[in-house]
N, C-alpha and C positions, 0 to 999 in steps of 0.2 A: 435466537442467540445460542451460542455454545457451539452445541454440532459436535463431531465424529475429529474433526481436522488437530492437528498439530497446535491451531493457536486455540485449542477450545478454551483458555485459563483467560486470553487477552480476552475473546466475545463476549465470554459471561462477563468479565468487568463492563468492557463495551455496553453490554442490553442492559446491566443492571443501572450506571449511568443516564444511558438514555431513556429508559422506562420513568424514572424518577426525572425527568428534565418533562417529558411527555408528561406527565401527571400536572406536573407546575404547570404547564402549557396549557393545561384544562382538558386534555383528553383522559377516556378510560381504556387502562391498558392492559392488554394479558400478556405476560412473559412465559414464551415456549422456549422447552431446550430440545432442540433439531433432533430428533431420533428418526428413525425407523418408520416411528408413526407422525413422521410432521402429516400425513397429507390427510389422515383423519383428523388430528388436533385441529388443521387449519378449517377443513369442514366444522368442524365442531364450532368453533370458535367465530366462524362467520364473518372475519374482519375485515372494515370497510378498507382498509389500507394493514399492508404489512410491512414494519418498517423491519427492514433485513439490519441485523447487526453482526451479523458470521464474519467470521474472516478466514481464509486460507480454502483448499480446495474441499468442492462439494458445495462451499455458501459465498466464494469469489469467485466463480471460474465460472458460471453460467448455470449450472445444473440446477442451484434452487431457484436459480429464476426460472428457469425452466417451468418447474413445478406451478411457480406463482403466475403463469401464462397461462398454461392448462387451467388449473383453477380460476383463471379472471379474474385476480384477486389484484387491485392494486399495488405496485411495491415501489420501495425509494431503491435509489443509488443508480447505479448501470443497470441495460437488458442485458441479454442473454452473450448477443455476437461480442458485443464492450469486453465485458466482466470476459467473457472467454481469451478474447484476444490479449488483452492486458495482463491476464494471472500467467501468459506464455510468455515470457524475460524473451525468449528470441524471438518470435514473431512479433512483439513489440516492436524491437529493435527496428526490422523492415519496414515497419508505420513508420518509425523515426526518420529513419535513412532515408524515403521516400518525399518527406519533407525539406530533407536538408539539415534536419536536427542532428544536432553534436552524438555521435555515443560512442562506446568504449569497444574495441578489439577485444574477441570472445569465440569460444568455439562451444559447440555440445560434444561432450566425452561419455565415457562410462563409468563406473564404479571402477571396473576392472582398468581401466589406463588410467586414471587419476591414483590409483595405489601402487601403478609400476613404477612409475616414473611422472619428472615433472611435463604438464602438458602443453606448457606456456613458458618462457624466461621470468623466473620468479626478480620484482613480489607478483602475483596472480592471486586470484578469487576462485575457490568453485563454491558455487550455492546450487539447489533446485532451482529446476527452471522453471516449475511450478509451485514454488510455496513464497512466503512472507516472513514478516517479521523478524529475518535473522535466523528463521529457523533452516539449522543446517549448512551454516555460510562457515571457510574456513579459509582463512588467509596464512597464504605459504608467500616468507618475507625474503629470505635467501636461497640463493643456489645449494647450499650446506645444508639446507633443511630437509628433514626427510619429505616426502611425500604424505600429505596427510593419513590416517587413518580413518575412514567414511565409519558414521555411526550406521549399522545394516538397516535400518527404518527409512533410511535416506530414498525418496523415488528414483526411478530408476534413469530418467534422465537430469544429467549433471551441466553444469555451464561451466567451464570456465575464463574469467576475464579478466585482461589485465588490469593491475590496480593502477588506479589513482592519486597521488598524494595529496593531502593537502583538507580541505575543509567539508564539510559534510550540510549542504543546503537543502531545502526544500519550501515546497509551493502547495497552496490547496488554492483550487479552483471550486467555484459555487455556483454554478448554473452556467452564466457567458463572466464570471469576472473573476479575476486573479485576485486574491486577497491579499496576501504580502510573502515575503521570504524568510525563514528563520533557519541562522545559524547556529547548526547545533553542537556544542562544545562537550567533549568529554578526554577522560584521562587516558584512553588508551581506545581500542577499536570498539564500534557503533556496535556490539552485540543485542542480543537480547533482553540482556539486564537493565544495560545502558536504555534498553527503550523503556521499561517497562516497572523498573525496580526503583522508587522514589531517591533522589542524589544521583540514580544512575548517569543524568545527564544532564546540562543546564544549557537552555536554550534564548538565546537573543532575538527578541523578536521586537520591531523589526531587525534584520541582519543590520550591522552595520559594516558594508561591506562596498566597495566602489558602484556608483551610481550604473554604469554599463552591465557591471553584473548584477545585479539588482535588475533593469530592467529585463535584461536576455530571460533569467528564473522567471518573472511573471509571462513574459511572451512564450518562451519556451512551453511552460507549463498548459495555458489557454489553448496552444496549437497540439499537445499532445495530447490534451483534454477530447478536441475538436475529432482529432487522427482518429482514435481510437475509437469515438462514437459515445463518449459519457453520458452520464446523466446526473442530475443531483451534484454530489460534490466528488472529489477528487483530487488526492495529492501525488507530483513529483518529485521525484527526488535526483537530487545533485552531487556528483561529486567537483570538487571545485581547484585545481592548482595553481595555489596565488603567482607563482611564479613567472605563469604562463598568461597570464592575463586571461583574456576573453578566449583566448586558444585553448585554455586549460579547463574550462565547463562544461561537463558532460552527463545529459542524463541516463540514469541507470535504471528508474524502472516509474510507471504510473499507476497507483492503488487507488482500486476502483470502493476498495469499502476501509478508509480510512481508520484508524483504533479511534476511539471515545471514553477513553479511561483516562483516571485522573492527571496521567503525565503524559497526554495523547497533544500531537501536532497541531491537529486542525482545529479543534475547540480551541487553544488558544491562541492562533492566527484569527478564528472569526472574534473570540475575544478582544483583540487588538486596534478592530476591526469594527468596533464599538456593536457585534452583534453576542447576546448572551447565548448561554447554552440552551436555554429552552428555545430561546429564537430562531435556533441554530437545527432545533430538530423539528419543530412546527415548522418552517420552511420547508428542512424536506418532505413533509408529512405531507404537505401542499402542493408539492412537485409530485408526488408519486403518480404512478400509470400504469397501463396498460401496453402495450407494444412499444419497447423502449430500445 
């Protein structure tokens, strides 16, 4: 848990969570924060299984799985190729596309043309095409608007995509099954806070939302699960315009290492789901592998 990456605040809640659900579950657990020296700690530590709780690049993109290859250590969620392909917003898309799955009009820019001018007919999106969580997503609503200003920490490849109106869905998938759909409600755009910051946001679960969209989100979600190569669990995410009916649902990205904190998605879809949180992480404890 933790790590080096942008979301290291959301993992540590994530491991501290799930260490404490593992303990309920009757296992004995040691909680690392990813440094420099995970590959001694993890010698050290000898773990029959490592349940990965990272989020963002370094411990979603493939790399610490990587490590946990090399070592022959067990681990939950995606391998290596999954986790890679999926932390890449464009080369996802191509999985998607390749299917016949919905997604969104998008280019890759740079720092330097997303500050000259607009790159897209605004509203448009640019996020990393490699990070999570909101981190670094800036939404340009008007023609009138200036051009964003990029915080300089931002990587160096940019996405930009057109926006979406409309409703904000998502799917967690748990081995071959879709769990359910939740609509996630807030006062103004899905930021970081909105994910992460208790009130930030209030979620229906399940959606109550037209029976066809409902099911497209679970199939959807199972065949991008499938595309990409998962493993363990896994959530999609939606963007939805009511207006457009079934034309208007589009997904935007597949998170191969879920958050697990207190106002996290997928604990409470499998919640819903009559599966507890300990239940929830001894499952994956039980799925983990080797060559994944």
């Amino acid at each position: 848990m933790g790590g080096p990456s942008a979301e290291r605040d959301v993992s540590l809640s994530t491991g501290h969570e799930c260490a404490k659900a593992l303990r309920t579950a009757g296992f004995d657990v040691v909680e690392i924060d990813a440094g420099p020296d995970l590959v001694d700690r993890l010698s050290a530590a000898r773990p029959d299984v490592a349940f990965n709780a990272l989020h963002g690049r370094w411990g979603e993109d493939g790399c610490v799985q990587g490590i946990f290859e090399w070592l022959r250590i067990p681990y939950t969620h995606s391998g290596v190729l999954a986790s890679a392909l999926a932390m890449d917003k464009e080369r996802t898309k191509i999985a998607y596309a390749a299917l016949g799955l919905p997604i969104v009009e998008s280019i890759e820019v740079t720092r330097d043309q997303v500050q000259a001018g607009h790159v897209l007919t605004p509203p448009y999106v640019i996020k990393p095409v490699s990070e999570g969580s909101s981190v670094g997503v800036y939404l340009v609503r008007a023609a009138g608007d200036p051009p964003p200003r990029l915080n300089p920490d931002l990587p160096a490849r940019l996405m930009a995509e057109s926006y979406v109106p409309g409703r904000e869905l998502t799917t967690t998938v748990m081995g071959e099954r879709a769990l359910t759909v939740t609509d996630i409600i807030t006062d103004g755009w899905y930021d970081y806070d909105a994910k992460y910051v208790p009130g930030g946001s209030r979620h229906e679960v399940p959606a109550q939302i037209p029976r066809d969209i409902f099911d497209a989100c679970m199939d959807y979600a199972l065949r991008a699960h499938r595309a990409l190569g998962c493993r363990g669990i896994s959530r999609t995410d939606f963007r939805w315009d009511e207006a457009r009916g079934l034309d208007g649902l589009f997904l935007l990205e597949t998170n191969t290492q879920p958050g697990m904190t207190p106002t996290s998605l997928t604990p409470e879809q499998a919640a819903a789901t009559g599966i507890s949180f300990p239940e929830l992480c001894r499952w994956l404890v039980e799925d983990a592998s080797c060559a994944r």
